[in-house]
LOBA-709429 format. One record per atom (N, C-alpha, C): atom name; x, y, z. Coordinates in steps of 0.2 Angstrom, whole numbers. Layout:
N
+------+-------+-------+-------+
| atom |  east | north |    up |
+------+-------+-------+-------+
|   CA |     X |     Y |     Z |
...
+------+-------+-------+-------+
***
This chain:
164
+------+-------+-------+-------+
| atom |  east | north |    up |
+------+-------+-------+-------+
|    N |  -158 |  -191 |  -152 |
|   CA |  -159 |  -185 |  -147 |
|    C |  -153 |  -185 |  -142 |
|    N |  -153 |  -190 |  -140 |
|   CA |  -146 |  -190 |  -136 |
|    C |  -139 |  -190 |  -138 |
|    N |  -139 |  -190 |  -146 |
|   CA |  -131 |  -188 |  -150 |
|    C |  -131 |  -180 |  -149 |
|    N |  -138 |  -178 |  -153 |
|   CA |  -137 |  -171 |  -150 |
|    C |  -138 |  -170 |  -145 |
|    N |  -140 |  -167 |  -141 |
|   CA |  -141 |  -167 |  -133 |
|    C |  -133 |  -165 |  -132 |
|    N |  -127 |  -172 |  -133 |
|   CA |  -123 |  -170 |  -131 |
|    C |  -120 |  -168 |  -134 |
|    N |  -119 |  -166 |  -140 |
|   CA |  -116 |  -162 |  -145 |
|    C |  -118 |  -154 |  -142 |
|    N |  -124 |  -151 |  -139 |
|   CA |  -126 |  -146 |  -139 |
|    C |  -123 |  -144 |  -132 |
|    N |  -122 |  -150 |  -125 |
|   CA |  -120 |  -150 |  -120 |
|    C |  -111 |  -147 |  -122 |
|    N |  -108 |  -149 |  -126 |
|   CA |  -100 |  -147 |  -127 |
|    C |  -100 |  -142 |  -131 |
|    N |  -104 |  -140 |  -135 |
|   CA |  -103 |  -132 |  -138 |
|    C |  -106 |  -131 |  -130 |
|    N |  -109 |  -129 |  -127 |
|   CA |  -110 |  -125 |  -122 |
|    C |  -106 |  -125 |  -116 |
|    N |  -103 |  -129 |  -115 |
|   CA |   -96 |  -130 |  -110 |
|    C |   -90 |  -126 |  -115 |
|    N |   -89 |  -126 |  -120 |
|   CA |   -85 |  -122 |  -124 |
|    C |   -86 |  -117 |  -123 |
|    N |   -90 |  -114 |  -126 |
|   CA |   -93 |  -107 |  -125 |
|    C |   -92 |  -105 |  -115 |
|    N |   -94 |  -110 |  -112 |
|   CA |   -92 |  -106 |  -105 |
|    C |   -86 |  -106 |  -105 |
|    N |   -80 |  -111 |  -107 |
|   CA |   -74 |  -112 |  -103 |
|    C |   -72 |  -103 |  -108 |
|    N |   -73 |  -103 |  -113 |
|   CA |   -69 |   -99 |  -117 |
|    C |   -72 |   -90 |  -113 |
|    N |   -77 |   -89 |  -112 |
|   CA |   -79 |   -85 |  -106 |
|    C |   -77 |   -82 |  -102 |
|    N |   -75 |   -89 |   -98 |
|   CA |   -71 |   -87 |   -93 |
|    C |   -65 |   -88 |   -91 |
|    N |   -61 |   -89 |   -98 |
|   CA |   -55 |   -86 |   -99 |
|    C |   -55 |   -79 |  -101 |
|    N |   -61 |   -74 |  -102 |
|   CA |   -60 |   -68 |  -101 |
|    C |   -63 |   -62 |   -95 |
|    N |   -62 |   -67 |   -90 |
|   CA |   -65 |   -64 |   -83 |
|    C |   -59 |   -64 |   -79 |
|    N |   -58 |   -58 |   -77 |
|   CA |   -50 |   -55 |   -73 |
|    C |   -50 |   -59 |   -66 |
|    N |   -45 |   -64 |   -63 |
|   CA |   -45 |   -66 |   -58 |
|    C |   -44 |   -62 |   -52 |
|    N |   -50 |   -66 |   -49 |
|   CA |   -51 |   -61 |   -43 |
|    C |   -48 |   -61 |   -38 |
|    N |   -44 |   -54 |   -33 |
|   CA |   -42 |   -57 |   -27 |
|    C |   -44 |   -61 |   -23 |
|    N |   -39 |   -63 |   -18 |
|   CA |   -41 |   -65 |   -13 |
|    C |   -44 |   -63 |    -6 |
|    N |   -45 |   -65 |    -3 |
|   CA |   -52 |   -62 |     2 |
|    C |   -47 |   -57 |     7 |
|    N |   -42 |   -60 |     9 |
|   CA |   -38 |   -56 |    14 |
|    C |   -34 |   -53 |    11 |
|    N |   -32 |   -52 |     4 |
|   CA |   -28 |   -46 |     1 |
|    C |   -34 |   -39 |    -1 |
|    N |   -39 |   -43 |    -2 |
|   CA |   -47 |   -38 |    -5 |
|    C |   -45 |   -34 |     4 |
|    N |   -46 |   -35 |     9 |
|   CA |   -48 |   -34 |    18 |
|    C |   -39 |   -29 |    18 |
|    N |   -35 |   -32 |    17 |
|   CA |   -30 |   -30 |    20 |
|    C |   -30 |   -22 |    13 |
|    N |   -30 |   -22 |     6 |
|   CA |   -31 |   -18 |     4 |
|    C |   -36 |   -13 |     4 |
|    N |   -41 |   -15 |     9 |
|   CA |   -45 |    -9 |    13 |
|    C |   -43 |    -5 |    17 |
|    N |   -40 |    -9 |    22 |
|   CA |   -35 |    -5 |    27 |
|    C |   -33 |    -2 |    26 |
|    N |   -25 |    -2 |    19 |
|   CA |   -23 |     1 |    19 |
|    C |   -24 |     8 |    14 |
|    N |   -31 |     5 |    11 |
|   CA |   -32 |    14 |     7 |
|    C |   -38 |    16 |    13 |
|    N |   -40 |    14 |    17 |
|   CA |   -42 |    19 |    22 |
|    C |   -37 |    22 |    27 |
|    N |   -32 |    17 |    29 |
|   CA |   -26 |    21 |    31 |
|    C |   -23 |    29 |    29 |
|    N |   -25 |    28 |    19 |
|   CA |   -20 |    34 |    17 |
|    C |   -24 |    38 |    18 |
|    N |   -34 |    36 |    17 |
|   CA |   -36 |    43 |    17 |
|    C |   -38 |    44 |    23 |
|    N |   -36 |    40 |    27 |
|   CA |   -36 |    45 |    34 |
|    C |   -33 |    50 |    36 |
|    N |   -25 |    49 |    32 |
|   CA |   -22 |    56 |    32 |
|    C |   -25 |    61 |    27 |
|    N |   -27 |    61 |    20 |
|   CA |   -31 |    63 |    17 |
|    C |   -36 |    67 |    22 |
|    N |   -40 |    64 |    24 |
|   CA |   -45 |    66 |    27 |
|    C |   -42 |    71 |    36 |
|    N |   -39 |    70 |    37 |
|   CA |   -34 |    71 |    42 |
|    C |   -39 |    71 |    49 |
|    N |   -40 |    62 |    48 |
|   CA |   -42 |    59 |    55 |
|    C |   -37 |    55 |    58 |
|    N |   -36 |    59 |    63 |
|   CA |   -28 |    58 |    67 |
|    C |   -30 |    49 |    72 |
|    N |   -36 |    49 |    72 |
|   CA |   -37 |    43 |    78 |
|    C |   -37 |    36 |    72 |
|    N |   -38 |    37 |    67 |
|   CA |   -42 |    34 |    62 |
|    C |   -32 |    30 |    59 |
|    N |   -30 |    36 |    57 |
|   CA |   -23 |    37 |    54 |
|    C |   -20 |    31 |    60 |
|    N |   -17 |    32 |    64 |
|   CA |   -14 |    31 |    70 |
|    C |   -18 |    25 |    74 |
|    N |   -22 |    24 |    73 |
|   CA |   -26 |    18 |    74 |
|    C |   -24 |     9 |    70 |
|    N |   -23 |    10 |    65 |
|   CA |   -23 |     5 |    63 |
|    C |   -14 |     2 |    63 |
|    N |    -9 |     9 |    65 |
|   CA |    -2 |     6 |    68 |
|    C |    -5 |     1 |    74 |
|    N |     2 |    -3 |    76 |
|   CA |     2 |    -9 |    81 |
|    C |     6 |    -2 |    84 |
|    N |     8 |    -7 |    90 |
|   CA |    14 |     0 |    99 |
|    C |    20 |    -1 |    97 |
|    N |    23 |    -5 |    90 |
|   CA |    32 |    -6 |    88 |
|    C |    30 |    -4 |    82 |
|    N |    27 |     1 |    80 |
|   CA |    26 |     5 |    72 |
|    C |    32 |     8 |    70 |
|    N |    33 |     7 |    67 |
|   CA |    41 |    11 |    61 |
|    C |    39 |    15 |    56 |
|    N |    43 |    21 |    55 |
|   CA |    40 |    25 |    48 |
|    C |    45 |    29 |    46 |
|    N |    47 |    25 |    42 |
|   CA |    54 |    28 |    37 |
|    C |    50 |    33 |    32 |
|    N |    53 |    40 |    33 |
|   CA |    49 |    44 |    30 |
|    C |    57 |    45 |    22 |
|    N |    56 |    52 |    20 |
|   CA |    58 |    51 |    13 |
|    C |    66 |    56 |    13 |
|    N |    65 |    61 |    19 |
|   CA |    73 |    63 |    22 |
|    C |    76 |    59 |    25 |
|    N |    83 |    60 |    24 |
|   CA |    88 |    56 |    27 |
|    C |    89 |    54 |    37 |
|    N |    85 |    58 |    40 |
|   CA |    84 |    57 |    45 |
|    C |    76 |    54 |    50 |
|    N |    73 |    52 |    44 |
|   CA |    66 |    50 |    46 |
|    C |    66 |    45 |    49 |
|    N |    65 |    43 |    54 |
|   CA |    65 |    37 |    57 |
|    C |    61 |    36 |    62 |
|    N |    55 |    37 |    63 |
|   CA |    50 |    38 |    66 |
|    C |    47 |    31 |    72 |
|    N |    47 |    32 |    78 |
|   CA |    42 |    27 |    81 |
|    C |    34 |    29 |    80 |
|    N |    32 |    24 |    82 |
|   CA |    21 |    26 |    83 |
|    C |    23 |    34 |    86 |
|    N |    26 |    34 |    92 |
|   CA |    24 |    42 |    95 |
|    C |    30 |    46 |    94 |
|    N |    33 |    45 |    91 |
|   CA |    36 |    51 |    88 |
|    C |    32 |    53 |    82 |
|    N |    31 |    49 |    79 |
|   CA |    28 |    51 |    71 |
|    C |    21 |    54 |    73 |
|    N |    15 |    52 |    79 |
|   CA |    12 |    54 |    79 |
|    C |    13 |    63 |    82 |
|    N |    19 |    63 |    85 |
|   CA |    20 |    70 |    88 |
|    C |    19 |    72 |    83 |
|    N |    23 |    72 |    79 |
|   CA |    28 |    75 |    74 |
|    C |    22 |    79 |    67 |
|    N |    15 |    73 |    67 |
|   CA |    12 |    73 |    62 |
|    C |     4 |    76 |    66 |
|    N |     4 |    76 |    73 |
|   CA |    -2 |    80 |    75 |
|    C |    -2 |    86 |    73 |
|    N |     1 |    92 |    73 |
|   CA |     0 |    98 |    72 |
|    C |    -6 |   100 |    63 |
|    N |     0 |    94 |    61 |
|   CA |    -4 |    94 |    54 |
|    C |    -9 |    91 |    51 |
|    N |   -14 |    87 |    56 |
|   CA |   -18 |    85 |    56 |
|    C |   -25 |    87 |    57 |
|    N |   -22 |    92 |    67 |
|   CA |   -24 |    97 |    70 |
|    C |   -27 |   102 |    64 |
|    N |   -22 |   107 |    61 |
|   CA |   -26 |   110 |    54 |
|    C |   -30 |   108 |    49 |
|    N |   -31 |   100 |    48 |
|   CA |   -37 |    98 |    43 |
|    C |   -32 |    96 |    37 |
|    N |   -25 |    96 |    37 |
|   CA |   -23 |    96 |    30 |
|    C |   -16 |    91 |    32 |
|    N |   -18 |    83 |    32 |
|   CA |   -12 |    83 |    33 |
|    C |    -8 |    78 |    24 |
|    N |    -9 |    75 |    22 |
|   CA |    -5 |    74 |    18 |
|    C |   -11 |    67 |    11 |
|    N |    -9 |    68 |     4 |
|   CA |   -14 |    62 |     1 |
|    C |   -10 |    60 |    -4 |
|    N |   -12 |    52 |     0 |
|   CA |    -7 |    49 |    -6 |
|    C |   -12 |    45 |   -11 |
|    N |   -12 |    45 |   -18 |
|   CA |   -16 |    41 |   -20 |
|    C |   -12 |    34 |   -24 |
|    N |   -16 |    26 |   -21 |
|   CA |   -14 |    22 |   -24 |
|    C |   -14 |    20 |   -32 |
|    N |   -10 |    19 |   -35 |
|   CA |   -10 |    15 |   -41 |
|    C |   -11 |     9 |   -41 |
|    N |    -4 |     4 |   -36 |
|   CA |    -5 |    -3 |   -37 |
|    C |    -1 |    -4 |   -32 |
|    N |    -3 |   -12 |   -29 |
|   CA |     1 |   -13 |   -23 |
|    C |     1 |   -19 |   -24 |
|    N |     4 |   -23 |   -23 |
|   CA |     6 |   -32 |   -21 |
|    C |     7 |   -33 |   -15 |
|    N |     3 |   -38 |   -12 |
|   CA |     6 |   -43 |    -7 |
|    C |     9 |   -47 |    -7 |
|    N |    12 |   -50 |     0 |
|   CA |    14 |   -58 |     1 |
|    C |    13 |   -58 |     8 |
|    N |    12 |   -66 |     9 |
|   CA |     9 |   -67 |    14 |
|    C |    15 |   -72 |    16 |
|    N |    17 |   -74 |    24 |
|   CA |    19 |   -77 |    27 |
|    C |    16 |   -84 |    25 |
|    N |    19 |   -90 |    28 |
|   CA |    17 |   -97 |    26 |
|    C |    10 |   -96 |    32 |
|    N |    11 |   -94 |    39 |
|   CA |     4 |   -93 |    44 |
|    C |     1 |   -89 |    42 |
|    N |     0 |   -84 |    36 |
|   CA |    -4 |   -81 |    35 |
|    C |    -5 |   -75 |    41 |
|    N |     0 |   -74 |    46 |
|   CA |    -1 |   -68 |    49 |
|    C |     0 |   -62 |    48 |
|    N |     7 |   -62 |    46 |
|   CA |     9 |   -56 |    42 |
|    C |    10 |   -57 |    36 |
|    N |    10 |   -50 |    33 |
|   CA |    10 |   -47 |    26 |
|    C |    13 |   -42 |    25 |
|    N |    16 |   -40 |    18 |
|   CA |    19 |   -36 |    16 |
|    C |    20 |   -33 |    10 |
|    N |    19 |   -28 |     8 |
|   CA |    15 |   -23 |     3 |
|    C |    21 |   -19 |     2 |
|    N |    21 |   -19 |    -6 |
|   CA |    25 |   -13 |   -10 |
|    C |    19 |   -11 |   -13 |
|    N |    20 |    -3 |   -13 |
|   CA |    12 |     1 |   -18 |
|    C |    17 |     6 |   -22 |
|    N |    14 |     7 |   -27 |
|   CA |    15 |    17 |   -30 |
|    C |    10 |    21 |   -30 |
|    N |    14 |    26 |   -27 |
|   CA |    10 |    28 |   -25 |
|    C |    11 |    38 |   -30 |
|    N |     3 |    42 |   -30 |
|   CA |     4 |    46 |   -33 |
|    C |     3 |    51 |   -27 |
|    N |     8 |    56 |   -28 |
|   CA |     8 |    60 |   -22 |
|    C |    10 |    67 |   -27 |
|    N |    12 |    72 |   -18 |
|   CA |    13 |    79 |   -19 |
|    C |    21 |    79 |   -22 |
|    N |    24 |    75 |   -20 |
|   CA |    31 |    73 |   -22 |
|    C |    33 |    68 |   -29 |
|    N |    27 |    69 |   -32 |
|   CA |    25 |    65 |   -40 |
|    C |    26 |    57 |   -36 |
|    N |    28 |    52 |   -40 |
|   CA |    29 |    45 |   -40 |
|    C |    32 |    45 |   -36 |
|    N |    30 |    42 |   -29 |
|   CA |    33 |    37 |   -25 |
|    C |    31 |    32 |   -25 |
|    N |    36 |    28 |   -17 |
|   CA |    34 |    20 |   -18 |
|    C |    34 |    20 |   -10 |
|    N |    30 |    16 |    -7 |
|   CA |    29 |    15 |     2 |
|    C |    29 |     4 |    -1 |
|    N |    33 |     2 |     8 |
|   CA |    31 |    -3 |     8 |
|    C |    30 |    -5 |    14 |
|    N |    26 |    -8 |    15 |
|   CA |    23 |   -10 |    24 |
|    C |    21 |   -16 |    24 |
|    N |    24 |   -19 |    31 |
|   CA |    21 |   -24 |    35 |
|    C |    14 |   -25 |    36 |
|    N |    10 |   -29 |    39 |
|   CA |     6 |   -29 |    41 |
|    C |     6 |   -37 |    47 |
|    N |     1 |   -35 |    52 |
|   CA |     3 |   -41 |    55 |
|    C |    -3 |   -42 |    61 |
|    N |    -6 |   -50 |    60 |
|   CA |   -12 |   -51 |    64 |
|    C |   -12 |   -50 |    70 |
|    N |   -15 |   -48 |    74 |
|   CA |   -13 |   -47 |    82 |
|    C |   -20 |   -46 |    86 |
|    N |   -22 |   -54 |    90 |
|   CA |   -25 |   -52 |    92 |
|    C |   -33 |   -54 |    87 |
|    N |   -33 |   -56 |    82 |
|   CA |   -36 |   -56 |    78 |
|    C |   -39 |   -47 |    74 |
|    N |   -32 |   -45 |    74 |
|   CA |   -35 |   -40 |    69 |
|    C |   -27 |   -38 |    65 |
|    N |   -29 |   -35 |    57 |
|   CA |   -22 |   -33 |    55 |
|    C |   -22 |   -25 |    58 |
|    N |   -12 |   -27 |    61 |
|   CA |   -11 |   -18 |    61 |
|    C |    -5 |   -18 |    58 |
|    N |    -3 |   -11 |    57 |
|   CA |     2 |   -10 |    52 |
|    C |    10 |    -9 |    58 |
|    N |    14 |   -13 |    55 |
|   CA |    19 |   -12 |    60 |
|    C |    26 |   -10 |    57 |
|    N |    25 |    -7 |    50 |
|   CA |    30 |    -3 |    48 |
|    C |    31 |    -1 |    41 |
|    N |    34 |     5 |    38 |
|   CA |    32 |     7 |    33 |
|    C |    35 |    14 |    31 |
|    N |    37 |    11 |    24 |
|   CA |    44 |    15 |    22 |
|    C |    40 |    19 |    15 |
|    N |    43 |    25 |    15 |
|   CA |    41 |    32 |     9 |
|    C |    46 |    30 |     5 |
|    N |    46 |    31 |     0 |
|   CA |    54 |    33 |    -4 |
|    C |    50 |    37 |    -8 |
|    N |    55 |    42 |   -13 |
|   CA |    52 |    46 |   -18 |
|    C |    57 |    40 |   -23 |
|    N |    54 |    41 |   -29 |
|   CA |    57 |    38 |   -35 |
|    C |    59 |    42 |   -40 |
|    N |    68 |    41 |   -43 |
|   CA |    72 |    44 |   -46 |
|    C |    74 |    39 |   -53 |
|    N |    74 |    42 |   -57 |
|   CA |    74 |    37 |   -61 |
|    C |    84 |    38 |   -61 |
|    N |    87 |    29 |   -64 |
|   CA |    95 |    30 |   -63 |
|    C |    98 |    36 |   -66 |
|    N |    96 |    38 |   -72 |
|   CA |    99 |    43 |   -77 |
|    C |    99 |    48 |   -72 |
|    N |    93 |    51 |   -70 |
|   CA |    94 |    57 |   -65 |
|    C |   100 |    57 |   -57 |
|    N |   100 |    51 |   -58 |
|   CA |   106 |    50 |   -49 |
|    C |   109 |    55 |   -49 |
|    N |   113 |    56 |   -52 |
|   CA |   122 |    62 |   -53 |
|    C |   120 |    66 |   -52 |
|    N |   113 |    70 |   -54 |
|   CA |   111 |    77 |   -54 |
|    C |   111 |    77 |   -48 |
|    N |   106 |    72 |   -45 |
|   CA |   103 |    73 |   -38 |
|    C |   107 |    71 |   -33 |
|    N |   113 |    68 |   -34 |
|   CA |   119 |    67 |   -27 |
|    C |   121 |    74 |   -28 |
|    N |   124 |    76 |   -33 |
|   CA |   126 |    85 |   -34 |
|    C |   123 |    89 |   -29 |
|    N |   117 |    89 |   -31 |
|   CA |   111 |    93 |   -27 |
|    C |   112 |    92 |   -20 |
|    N |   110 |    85 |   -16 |
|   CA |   112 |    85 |   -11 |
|    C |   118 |    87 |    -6 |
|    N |   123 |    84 |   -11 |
|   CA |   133 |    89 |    -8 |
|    C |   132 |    95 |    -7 |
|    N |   127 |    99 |   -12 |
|   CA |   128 |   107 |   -13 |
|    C |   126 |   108 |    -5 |
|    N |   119 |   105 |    -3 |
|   CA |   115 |   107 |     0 |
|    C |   117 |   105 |     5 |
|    N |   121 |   100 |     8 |
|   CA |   125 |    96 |    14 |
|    C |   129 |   103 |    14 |
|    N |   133 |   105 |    11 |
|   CA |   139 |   110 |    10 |
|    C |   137 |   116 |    14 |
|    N |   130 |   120 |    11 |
|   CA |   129 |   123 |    14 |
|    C |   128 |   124 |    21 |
+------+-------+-------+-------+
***
């Protein structure tokens, strides 16, 4: 009884390890928390709750928007983004996928996402950073995504529209 016993104990350990080599590894606790923030962040705008949205930047926030001239502080970009918030409609980005990395202190972090939008396929990437014991966002860059082959067209298009 004890030959089998352990015979039936190692099919049964096989059977779990092979199991649980098809169980998707889970994230981590502060990437699952920090990836809430920031899809509550987009649908803040989405939602166009201006204290919710503006809430979660820190007071040295950055926001490199997708025109050549975007360079926004916390209170420029809130000027600049009240009006359209004020209407109920201000902008919805939806996530695809995003990666972190973390500092060796674990206080700051940093995210690249793709993102789906009104401008098709972009990409944002942001900071993030503990303060105080909570994460705020303290900077965060829009780009739109062009693929190489199309570059030429698009410097074109921009000389024309400079020229004008």
């Amino acid at each position: 009884m004890n030959h089998q016993g352990g015979f039936f104990m190692r099919i049964l350990l096989l059977f779990a390890l092979i199991g649980l080599s098809f169980v998707p590894p889970r994230k981590a606790p502060k990437k699952i928390l920090l990836d809430e923030l920031v899809n509550d962040w987009h649908q803040s705008a989405s939602d166009a709750n201006f204290e919710s949205y503006f809430g979660l930047m820190n007071e040295v926030f950055v926001f490199l928007g997708t025109a050549p001239g975007e360079r926004w502080s916390k209170k420029e970009f809130a000027s600049f983004s009240k009006p359209y918030f004020d209407k109920g409609k201000a902008w919805d980005f939806k996530v695809i996928d995003r990666e972190w990395v973390f500092s060796k202190n674990k206080k700051i972090a940093w995210f690249d996402e793709n993102l789906n939008t009104w401008m098709e396929d972009c990409r944002g990437s942001g900071i993030m950073i503990k303060e105080k014991g909570k994460w705020k966002l303290a900077y965060y860059n829009l780009t739109v995504l062009i693929e190489n082959e199309k570059i030429q067209e698009f410097i074109e298009l921009r000389r024309r529209e400079i020229a004008n």
